[in-house]
Each structure stands twice: as C-alpha cells, then as structure tokens.
N, C-alpha and C positions, 0 to 999 in steps of 0.2 A: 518512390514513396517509402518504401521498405529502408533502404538505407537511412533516410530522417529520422526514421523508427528509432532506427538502430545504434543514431547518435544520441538521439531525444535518451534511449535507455542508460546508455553508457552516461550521460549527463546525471540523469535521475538517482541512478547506483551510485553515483562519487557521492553526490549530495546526501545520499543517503547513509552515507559512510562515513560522513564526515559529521551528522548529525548523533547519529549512534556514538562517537568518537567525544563529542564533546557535550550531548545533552543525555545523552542513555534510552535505551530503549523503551523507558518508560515517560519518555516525552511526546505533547501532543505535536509537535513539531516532525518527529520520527513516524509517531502515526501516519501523520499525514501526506507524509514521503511514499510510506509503505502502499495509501491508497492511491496517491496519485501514479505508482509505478504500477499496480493493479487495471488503475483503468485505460494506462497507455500499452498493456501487451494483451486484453481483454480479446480483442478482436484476432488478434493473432497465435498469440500462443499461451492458450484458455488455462495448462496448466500451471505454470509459472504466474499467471494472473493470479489464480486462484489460494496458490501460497502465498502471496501478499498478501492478500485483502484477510484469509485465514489468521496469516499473523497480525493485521493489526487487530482485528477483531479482538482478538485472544488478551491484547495489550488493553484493548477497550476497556475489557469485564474486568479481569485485573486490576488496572489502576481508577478505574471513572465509571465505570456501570453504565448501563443499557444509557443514561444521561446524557453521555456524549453525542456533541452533534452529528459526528459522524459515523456512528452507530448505526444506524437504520438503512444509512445509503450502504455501507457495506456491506449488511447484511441482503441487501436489496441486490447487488453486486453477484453475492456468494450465489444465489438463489438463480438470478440469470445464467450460471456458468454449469451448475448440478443438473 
C-alpha cells in the first residue's frame, strides 16, 4: 500500500508543478492540488501534510477570503493534525 502512496504522491507533485507553472500559485486549481496532496500524506506523514493544507489555506485568505469552498475543510484538516 505505502508504495501506491508513494506513486499517487510523486503524481500529485508533478501536477502540482506543472499547475504552479502555468496557472500560478494564486490559482484555485493550485489550491486544490495543494489540498488534495494534504489529504493523501495526512495519515502518513502528518508533517508534510500539514505544510500543504497550511499553504493553501494561506492562498485562501489572500486571494478569496474565508468564502472559498474549500476553506473550512482545510481548516478542518489543519485542526485534525495540531
């Protein structure tokens, strides 16, 4: 199971790179990169989770205010992991 992980992550990161690359960090698309790579290392490795979801939060307030839909599940996210 761990190596699925492990590709699922190395998947998630390209995408994520390639979205930062072409949409910028201030895209809801990048967001959402950010959280979904948040909640595939969550169980595993809590730290690394927790910089995700930290950073898109961050991108949240920034660009879209507590508004954004996925706003509250990340902060919901962060809250689980503290």
């Amino acid at each position: 199971m761990i190596g699925k992980i492990e590709d699922a992550r190395v998947y998630l990161e390209q995408a994520l790179a390639l979205r930062l690359q072409a949409l910028g960090e201030h895209h809801p698309e990048t967001i959402y990169s950010l959280y979904t790579l948040g909640l595939l290392l969550a169980p595993h490795d809590q730290d690394n989770s927790l910089t995700y979801f930290q950073r898109a939060l961050k991108i949240c307030k920034e660009e879209f205010s507590t508004e954004y839909p996925l706003f509250e599940q990340i902060q919901e996210q962060i809250a689980l992991l503290i």
